[in-house]
PQR file with spaces between the fields and no chain letter, atoms N, CA, C, O and H, PARSE charges and radii, in Angstrom:
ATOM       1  N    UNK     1     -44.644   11.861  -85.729 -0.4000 1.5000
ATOM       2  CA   UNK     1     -44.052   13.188  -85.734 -0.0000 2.0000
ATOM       3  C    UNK     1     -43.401   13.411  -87.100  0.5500 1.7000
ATOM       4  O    UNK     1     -42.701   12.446  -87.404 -0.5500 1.4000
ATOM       5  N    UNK     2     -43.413   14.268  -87.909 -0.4000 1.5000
ATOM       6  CA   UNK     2     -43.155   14.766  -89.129 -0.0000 2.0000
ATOM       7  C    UNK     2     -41.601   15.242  -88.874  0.5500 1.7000
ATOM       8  O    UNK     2     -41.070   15.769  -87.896 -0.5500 1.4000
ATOM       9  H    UNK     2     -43.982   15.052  -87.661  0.4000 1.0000
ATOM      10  N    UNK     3     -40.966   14.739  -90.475 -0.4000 1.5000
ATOM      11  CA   UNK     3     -39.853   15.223  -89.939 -0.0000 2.0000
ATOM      12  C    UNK     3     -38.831   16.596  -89.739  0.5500 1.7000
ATOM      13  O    UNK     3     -37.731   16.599  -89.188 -0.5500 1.4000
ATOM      14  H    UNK     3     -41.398   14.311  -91.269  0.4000 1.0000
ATOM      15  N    UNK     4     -39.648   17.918  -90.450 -0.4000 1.5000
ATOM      16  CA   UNK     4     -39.520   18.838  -89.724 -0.0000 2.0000
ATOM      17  C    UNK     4     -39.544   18.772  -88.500  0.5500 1.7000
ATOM      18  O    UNK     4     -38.424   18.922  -88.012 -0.5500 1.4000
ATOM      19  H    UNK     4     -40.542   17.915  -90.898  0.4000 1.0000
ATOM      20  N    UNK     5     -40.854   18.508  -87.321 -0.4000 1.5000
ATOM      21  CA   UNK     5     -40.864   18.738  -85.687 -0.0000 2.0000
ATOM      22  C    UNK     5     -39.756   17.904  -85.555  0.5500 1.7000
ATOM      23  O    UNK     5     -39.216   18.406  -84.569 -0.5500 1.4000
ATOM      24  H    UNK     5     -41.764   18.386  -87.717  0.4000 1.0000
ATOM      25  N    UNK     6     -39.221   17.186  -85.812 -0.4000 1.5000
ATOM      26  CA   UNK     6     -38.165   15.963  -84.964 -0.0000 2.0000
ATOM      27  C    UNK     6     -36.958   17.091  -85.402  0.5500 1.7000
ATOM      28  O    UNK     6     -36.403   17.621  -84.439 -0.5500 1.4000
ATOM      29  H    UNK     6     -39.659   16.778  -86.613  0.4000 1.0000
ATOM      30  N    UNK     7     -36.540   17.469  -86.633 -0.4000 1.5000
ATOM      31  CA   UNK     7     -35.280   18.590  -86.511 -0.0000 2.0000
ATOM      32  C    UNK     7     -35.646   19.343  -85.604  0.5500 1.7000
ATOM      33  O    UNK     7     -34.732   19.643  -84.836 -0.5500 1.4000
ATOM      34  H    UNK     7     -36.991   17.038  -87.414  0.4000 1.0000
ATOM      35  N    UNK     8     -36.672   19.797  -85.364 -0.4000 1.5000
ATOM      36  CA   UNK     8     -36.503   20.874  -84.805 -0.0000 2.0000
ATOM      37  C    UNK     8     -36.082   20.876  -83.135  0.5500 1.7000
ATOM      38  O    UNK     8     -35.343   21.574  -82.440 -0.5500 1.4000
ATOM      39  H    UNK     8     -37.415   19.553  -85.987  0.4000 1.0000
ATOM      40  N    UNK     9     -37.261   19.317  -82.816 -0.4000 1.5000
ATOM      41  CA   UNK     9     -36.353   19.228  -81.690 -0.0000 2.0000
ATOM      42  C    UNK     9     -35.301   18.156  -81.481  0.5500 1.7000
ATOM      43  O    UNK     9     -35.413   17.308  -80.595 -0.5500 1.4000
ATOM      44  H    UNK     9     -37.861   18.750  -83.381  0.4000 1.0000
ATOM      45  N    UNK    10     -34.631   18.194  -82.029 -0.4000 1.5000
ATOM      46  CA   UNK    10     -33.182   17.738  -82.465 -0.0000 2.0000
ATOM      47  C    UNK    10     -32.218   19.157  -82.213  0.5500 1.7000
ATOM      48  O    UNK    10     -31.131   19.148  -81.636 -0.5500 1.4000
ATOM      49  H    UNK    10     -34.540   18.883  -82.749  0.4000 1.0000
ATOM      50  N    UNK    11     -32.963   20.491  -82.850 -0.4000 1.5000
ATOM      51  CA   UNK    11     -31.914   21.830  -82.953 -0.0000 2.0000
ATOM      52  C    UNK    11     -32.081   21.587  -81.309  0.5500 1.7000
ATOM      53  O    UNK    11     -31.281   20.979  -80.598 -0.5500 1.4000
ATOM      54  H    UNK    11     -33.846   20.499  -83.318  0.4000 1.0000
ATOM      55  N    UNK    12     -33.300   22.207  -80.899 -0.4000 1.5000
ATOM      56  CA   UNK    12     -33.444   22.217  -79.377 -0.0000 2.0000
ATOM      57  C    UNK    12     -32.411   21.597  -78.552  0.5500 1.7000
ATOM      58  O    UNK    12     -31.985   22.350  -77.677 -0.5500 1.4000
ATOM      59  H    UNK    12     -33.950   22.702  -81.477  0.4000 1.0000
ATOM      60  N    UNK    13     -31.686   19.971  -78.602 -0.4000 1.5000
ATOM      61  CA   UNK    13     -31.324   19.067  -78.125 -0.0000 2.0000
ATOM      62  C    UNK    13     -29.712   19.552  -77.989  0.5500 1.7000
ATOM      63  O    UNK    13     -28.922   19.521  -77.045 -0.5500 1.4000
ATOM      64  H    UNK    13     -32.033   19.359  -79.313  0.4000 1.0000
ATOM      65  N    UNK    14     -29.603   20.022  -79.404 -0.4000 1.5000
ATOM      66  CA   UNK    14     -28.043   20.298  -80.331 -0.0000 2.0000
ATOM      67  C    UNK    14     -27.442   21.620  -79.286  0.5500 1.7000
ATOM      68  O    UNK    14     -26.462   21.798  -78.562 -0.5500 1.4000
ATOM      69  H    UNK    14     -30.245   20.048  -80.171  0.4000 1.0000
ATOM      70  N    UNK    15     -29.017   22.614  -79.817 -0.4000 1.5000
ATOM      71  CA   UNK    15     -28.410   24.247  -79.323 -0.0000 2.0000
ATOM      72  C    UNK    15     -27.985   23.890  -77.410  0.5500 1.7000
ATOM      73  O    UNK    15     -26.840   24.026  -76.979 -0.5500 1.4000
ATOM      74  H    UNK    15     -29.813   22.469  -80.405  0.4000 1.0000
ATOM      75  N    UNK    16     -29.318   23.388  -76.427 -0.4000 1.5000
ATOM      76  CA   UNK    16     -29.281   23.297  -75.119 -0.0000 2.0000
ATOM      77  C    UNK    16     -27.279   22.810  -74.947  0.5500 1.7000
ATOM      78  O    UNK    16     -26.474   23.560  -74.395 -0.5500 1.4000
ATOM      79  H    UNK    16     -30.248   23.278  -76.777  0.4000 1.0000
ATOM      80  N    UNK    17     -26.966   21.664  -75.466 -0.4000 1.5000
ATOM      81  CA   UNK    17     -25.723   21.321  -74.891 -0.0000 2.0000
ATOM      82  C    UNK    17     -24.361   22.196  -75.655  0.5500 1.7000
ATOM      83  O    UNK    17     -23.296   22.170  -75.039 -0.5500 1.4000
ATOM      84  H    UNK    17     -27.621   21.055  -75.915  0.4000 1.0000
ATOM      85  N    UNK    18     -24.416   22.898  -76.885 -0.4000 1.5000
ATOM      86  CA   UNK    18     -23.996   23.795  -77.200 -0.0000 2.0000
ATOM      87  C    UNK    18     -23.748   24.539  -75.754  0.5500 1.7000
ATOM      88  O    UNK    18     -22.718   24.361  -75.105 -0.5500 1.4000
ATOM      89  H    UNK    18     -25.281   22.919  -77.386  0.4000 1.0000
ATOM      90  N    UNK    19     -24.941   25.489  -75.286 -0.4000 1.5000
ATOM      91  CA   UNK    19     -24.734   26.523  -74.510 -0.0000 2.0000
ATOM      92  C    UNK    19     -24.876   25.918  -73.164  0.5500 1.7000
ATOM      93  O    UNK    19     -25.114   26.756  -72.294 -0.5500 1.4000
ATOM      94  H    UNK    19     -25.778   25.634  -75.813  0.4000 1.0000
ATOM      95  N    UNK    20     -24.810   24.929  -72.834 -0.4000 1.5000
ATOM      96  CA   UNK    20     -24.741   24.676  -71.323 -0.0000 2.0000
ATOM      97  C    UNK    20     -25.911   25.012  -70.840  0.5500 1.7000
ATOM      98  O    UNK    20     -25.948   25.878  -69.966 -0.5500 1.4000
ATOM      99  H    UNK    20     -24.616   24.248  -73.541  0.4000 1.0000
ATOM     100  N    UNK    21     -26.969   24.473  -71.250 -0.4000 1.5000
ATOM     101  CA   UNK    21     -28.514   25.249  -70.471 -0.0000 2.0000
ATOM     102  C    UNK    21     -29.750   24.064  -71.014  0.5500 1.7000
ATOM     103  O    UNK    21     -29.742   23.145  -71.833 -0.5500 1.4000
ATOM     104  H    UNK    21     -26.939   23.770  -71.961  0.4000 1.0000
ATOM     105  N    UNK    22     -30.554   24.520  -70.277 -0.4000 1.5000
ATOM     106  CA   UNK    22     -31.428   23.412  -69.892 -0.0000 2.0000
ATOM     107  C    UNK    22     -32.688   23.092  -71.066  0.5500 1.7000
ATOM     108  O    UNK    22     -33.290   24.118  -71.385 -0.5500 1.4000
ATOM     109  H    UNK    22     -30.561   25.266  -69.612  0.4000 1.0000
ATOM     110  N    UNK    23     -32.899   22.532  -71.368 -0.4000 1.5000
ATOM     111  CA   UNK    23     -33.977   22.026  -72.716 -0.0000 2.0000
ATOM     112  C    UNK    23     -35.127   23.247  -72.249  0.5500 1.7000
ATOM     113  O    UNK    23     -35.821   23.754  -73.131 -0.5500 1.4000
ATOM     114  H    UNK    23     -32.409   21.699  -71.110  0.4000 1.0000
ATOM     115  N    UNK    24     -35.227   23.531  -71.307 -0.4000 1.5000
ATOM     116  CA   UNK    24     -36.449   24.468  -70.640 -0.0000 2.0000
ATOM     117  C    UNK    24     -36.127   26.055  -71.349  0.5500 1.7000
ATOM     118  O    UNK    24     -36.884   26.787  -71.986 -0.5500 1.4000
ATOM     119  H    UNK    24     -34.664   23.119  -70.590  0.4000 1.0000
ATOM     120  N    UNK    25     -34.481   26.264  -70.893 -0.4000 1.5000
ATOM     121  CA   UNK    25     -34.312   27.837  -71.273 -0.0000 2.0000
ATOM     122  C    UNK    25     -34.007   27.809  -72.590  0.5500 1.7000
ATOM     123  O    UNK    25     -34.201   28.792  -73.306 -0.5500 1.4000
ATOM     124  H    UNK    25     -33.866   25.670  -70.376  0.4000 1.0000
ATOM     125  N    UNK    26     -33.434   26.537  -73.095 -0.4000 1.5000
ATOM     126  CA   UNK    26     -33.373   26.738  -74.811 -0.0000 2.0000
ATOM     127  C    UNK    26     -34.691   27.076  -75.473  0.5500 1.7000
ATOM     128  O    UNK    26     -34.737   27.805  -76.463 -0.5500 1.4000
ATOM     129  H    UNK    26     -33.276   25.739  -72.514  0.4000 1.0000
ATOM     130  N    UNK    27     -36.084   26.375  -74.747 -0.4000 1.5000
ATOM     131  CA   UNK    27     -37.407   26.188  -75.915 -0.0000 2.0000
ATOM     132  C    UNK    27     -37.864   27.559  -75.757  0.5500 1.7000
ATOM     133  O    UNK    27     -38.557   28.132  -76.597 -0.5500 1.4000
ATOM     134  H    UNK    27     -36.047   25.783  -73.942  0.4000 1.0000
ATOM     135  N    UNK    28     -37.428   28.125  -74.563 -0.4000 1.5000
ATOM     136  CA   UNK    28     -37.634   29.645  -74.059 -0.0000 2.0000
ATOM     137  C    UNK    28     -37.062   30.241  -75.267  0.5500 1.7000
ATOM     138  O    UNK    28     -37.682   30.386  -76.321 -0.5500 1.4000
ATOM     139  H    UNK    28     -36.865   27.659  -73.881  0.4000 1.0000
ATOM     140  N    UNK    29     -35.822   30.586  -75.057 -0.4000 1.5000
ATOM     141  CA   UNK    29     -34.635   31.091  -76.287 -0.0000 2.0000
ATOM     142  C    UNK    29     -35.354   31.209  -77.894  0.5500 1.7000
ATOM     143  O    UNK    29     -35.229   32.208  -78.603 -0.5500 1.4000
ATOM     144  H    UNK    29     -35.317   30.468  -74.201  0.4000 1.0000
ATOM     145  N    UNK    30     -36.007   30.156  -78.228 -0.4000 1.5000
ATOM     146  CA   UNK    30     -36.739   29.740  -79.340 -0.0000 2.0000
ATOM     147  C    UNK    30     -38.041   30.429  -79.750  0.5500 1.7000
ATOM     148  O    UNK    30     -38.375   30.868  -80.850 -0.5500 1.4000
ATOM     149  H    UNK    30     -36.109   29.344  -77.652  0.4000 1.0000
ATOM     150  N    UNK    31     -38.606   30.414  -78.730 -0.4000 1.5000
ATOM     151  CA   UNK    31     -39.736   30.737  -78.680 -0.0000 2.0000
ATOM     152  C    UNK    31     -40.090   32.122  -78.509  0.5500 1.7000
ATOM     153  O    UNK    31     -41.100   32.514  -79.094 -0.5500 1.4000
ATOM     154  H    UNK    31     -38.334   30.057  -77.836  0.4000 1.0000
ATOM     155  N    UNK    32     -39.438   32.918  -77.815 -0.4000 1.5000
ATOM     156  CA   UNK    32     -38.743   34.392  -77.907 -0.0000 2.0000
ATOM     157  C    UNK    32     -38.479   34.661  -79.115  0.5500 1.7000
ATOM     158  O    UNK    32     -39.124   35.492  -79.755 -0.5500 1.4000
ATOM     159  H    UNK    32     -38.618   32.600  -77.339  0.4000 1.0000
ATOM     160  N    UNK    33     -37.736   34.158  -79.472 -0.4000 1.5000
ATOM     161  CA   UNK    33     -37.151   34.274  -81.362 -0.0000 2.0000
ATOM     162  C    UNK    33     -37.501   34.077  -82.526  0.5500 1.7000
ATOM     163  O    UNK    33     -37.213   34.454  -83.662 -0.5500 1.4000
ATOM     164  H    UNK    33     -37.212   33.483  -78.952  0.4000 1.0000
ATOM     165  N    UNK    34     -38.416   33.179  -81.845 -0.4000 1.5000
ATOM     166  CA   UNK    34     -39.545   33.116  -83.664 -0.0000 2.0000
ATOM     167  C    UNK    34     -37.979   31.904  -84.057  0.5500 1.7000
ATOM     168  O    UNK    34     -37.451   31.929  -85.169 -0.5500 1.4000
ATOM     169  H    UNK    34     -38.650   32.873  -80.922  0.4000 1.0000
ATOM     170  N    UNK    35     -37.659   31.301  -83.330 -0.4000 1.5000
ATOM     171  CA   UNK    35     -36.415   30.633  -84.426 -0.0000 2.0000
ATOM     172  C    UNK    35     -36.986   28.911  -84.567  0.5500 1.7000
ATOM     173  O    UNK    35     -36.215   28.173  -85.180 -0.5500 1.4000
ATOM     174  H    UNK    35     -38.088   31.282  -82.427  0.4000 1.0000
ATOM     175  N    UNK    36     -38.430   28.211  -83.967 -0.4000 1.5000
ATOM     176  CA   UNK    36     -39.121   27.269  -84.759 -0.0000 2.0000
ATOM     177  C    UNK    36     -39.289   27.738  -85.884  0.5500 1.7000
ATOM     178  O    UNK    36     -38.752   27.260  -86.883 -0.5500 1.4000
ATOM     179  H    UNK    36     -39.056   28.810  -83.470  0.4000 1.0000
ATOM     180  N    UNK    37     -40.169   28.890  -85.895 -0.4000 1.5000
ATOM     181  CA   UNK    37     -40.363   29.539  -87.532 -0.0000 2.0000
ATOM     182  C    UNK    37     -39.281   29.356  -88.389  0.5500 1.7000
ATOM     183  O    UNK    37     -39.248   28.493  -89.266 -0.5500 1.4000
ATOM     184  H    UNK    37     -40.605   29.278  -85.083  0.4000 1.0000
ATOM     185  N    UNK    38     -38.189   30.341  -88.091 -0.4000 1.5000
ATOM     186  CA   UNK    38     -36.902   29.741  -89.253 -0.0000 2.0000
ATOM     187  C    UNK    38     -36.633   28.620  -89.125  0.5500 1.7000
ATOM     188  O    UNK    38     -36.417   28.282  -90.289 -0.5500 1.4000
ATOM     189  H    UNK    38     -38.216   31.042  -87.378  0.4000 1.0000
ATOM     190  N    UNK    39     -36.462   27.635  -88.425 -0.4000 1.5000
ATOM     191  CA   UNK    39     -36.407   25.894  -88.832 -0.0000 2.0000
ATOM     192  C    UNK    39     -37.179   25.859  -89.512  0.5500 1.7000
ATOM     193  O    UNK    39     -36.844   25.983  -90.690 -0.5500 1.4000
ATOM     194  H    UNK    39     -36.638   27.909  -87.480  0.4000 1.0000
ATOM     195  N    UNK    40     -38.348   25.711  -89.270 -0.4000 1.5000
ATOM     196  CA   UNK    40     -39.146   25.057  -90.013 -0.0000 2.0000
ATOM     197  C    UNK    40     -39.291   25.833  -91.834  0.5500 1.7000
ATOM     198  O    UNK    40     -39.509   25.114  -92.809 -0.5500 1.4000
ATOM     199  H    UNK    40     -38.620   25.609  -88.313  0.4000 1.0000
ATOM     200  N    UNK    41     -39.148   27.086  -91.918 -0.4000 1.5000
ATOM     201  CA   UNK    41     -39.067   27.704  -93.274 -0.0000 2.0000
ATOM     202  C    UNK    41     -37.742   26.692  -93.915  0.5500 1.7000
ATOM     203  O    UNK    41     -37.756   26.095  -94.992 -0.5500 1.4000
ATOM     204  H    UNK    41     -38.971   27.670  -91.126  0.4000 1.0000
ATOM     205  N    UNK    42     -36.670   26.715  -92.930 -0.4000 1.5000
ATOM     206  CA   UNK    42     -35.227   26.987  -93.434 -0.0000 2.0000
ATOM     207  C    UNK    42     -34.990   25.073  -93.299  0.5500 1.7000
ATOM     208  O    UNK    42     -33.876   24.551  -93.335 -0.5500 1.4000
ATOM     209  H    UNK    42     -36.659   27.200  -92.055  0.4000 1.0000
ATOM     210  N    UNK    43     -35.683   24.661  -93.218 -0.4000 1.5000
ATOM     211  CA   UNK    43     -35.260   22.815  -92.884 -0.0000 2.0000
ATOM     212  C    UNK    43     -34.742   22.127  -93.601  0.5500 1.7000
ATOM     213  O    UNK    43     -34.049   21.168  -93.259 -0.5500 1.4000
ATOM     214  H    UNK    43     -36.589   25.085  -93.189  0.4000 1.0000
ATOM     215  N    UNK    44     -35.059   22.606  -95.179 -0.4000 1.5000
ATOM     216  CA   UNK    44     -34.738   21.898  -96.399 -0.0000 2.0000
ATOM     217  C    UNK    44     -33.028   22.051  -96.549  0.5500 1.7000
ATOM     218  O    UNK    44     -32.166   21.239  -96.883 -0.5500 1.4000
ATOM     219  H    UNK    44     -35.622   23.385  -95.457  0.4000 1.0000
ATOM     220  N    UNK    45     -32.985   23.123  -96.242 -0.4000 1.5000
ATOM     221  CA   UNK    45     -31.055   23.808  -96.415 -0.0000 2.0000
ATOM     222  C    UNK    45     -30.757   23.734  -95.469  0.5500 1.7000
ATOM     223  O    UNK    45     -29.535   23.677  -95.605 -0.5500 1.4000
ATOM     224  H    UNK    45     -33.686   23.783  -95.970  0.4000 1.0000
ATOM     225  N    UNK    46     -31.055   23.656  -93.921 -0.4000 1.5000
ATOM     226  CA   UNK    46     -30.481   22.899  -92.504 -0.0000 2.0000
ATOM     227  C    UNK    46     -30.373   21.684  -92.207  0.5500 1.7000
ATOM     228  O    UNK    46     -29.325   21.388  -91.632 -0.5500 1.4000
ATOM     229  H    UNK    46     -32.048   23.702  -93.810  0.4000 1.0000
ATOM     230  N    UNK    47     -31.347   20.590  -92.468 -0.4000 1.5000
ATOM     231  CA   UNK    47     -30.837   19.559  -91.921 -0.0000 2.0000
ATOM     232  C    UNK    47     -30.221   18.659  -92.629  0.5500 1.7000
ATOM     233  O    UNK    47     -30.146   17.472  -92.311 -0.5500 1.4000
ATOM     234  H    UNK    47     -32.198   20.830  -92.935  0.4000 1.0000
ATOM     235  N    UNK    48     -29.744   19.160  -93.628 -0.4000 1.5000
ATOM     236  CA   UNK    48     -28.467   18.470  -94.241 -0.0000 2.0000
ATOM     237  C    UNK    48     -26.868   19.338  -93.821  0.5500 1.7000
ATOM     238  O    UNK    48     -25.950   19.149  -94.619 -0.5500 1.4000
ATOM     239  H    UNK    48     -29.805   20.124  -93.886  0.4000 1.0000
ATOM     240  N    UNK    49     -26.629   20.119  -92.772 -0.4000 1.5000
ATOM     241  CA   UNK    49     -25.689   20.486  -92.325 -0.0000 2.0000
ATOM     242  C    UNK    49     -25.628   19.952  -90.851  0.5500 1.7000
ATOM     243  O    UNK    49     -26.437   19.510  -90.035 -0.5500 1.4000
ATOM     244  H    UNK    49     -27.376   20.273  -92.125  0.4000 1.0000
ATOM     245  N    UNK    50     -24.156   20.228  -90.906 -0.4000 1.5000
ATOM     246  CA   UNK    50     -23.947   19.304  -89.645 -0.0000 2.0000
ATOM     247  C    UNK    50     -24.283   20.313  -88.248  0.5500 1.7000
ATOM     248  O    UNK    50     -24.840   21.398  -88.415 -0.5500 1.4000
ATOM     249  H    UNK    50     -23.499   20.587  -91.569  0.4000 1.0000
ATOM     250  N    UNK    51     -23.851   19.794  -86.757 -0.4000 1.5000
ATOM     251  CA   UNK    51     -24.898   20.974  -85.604 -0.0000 2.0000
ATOM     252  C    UNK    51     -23.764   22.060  -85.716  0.5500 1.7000
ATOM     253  O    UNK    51     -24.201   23.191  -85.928 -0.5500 1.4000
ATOM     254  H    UNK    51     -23.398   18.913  -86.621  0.4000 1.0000
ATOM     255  N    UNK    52     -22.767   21.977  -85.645 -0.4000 1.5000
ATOM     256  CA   UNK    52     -22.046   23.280  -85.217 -0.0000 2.0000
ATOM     257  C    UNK    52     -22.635   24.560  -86.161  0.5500 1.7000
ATOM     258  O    UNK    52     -22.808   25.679  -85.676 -0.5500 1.4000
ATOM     259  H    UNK    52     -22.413   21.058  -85.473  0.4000 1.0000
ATOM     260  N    UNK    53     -22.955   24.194  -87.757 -0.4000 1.5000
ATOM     261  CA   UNK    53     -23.266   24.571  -89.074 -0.0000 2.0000
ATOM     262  C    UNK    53     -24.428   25.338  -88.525  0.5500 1.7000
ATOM     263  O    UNK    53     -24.426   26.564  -88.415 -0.5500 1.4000
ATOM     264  H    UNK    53     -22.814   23.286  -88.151  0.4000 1.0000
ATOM     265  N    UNK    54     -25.921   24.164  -88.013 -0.4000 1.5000
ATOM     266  CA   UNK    54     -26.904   24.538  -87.546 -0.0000 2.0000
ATOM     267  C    UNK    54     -27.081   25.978  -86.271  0.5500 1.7000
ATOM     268  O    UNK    54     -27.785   26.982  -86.381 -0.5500 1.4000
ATOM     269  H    UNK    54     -25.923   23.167  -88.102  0.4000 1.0000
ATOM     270  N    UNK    55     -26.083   25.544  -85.029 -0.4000 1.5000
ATOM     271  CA   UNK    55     -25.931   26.536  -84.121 -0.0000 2.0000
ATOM     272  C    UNK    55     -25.749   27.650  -84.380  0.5500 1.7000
ATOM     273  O    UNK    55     -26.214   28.633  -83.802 -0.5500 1.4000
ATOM     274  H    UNK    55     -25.511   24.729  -84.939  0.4000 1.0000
ATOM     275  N    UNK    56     -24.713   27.594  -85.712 -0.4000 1.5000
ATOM     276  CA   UNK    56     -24.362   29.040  -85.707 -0.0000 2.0000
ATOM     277  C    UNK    56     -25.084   29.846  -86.520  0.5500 1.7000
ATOM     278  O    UNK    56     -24.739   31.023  -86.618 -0.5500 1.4000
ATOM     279  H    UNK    56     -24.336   26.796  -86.182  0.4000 1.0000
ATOM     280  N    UNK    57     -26.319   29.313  -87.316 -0.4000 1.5000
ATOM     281  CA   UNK    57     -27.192   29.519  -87.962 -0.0000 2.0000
ATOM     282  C    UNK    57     -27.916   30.184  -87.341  0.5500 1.7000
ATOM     283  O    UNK    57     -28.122   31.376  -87.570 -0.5500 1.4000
ATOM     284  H    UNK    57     -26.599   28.357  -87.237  0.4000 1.0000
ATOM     285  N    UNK    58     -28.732   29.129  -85.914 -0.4000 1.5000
ATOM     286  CA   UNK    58     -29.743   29.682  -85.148 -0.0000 2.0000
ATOM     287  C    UNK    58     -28.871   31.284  -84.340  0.5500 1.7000
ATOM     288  O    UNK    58     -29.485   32.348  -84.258 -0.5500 1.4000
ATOM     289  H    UNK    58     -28.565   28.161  -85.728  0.4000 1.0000
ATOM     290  N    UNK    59     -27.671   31.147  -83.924 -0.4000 1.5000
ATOM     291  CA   UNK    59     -27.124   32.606  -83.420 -0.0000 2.0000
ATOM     292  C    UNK    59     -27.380   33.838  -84.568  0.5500 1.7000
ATOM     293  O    UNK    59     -27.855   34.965  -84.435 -0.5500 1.4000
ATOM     294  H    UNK    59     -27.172   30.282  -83.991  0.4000 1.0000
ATOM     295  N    UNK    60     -27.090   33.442  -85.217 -0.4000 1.5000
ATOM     296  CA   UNK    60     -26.900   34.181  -86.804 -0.0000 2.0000
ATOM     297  C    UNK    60     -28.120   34.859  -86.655  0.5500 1.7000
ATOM     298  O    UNK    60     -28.039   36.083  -86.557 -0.5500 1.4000
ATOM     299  H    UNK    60     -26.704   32.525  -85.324  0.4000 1.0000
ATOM     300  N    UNK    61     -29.245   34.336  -86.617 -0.4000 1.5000
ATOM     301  CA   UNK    61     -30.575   34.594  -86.851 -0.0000 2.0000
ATOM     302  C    UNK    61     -31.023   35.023  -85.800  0.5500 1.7000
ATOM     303  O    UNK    61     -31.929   35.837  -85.978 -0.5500 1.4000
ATOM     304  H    UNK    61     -29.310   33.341  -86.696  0.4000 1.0000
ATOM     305  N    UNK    62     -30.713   34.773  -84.521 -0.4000 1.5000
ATOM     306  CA   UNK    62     -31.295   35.961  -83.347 -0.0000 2.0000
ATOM     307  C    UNK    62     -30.451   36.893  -83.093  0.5500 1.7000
ATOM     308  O    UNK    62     -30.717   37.715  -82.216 -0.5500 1.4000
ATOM     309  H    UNK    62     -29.977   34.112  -84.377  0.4000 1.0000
ATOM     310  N    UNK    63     -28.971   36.970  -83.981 -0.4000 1.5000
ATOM     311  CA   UNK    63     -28.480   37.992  -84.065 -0.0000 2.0000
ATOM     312  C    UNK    63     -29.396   39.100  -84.665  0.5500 1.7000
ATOM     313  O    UNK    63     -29.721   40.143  -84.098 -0.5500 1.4000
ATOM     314  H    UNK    63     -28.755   36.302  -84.694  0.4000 1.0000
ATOM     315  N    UNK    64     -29.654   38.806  -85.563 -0.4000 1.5000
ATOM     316  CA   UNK    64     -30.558   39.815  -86.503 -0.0000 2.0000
ATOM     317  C    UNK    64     -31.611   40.405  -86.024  0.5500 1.7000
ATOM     318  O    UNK    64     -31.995   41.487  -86.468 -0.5500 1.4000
ATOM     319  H    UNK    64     -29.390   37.959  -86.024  0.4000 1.0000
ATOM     320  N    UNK    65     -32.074   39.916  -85.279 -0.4000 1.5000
ATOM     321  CA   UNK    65     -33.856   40.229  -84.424 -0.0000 2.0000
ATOM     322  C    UNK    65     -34.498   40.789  -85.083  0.5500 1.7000
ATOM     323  O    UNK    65     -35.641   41.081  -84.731 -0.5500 1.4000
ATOM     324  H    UNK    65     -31.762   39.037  -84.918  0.4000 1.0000
């Protein structure tokens, strides 16, 4: 597994216990959002921040829609 896919599901892992919800409705959440796409664009300048950094990133960004 490349290490983009492993952040990404790492965010998956991070965001689910963030919001109290299940690895199922997070990949939902994601996948709705196009927000693999921004990981994976945005990986180089994310996964050197820590998760709270990351979370509020991924909100940030389905704020915007």
């Amino acid at each position: 597994m490349s290490m983009k896919l492993r952040f990404a599901a790492y965010c998956v892992e991070i965001y689910k216990a963030a919001k109290n919800i299940s690895g199922k409705e997070a990949y939902r959440i994601f996948s709705e959002n196009n927000v693999f796409n921004y990981l994976l664009d945005c990986w180089e300048a994310l996964h050197t921040t820590g998760a709270e950094y990351t979370i509020n990133s991924i909100d940030k960004f389905m704020a915007k829609g």
